[in-house]
VOVOVEX-77551 format. One record per residue (C-alpha): residue in one letter; x, y, z. Coordinates in pm, whole numbers. Example, Ala and Ser with C-alpha at 12.3 -4.5 7.8 and 13.67 -1.06 7.14 Angstrom:
ATOM  r       u       v       w
ATOM  A    1230    -450     780
ATOM  S    1367    -106     714
***
This chain:
ATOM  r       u       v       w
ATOM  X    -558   -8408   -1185
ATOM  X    -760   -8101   -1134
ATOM  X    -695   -7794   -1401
ATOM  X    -805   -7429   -1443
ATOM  X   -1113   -7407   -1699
ATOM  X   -1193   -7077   -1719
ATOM  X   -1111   -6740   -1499
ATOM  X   -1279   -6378   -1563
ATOM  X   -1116   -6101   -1543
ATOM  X   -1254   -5678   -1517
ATOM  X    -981   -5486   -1703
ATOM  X   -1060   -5122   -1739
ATOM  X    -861   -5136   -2104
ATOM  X    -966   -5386   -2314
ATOM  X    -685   -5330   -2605
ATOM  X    -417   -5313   -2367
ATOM  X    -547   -5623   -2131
ATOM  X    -516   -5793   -2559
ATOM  X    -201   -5631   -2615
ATOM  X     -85   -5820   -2201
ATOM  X    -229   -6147   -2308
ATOM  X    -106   -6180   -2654
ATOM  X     209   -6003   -2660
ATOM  X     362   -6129   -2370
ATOM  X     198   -6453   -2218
ATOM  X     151   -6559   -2635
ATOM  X    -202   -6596   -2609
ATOM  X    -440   -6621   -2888
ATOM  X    -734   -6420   -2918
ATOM  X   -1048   -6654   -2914
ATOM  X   -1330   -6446   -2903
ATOM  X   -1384   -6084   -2947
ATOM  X   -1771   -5985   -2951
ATOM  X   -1888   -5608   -2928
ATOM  X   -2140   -5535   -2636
ATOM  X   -2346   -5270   -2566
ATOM  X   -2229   -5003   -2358
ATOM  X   -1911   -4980   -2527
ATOM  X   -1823   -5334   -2377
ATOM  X   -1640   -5624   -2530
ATOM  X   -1632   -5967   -2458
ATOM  X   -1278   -6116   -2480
ATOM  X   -1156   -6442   -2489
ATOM  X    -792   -6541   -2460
ATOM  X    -611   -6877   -2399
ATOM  X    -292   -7056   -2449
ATOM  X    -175   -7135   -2855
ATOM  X    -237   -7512   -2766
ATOM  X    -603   -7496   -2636
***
C-alpha cells in the first residue's frame, strides 16, 4: 500500500499556517528551526507519527 511521506507547503504566515495545523487538523509541531531571512522551517504531522 502506497502512503504520503512528506508534502511542502509555501504559507505566507507561518504562525497562522501552526495555529491551521495544530488547532484544527490536531497536529503536533515537530520541528520549528529559525532561518535566515526571517524564515522558519516547520514541521507538522499527525499525533501518531
Amino acid at each position: 500500500m502506497s502512503r504520503l511521506a512528506l508534502v511542502t507547503v509555501v504559507v505566507p504566515d507561518y504562525d497562522e499556517a501552526v495555529a491551521f495545523y495544530v488547532g484544527a487538523l490536531g497536529f503536533a509541531v515537530r520541528e520549528d528551526t529559525a532561518l535566515a531571512g526571517g524564515k522558519r522551517w516547520v514541521v507538522v504531522g499527525p499525533p501518531e507519527g
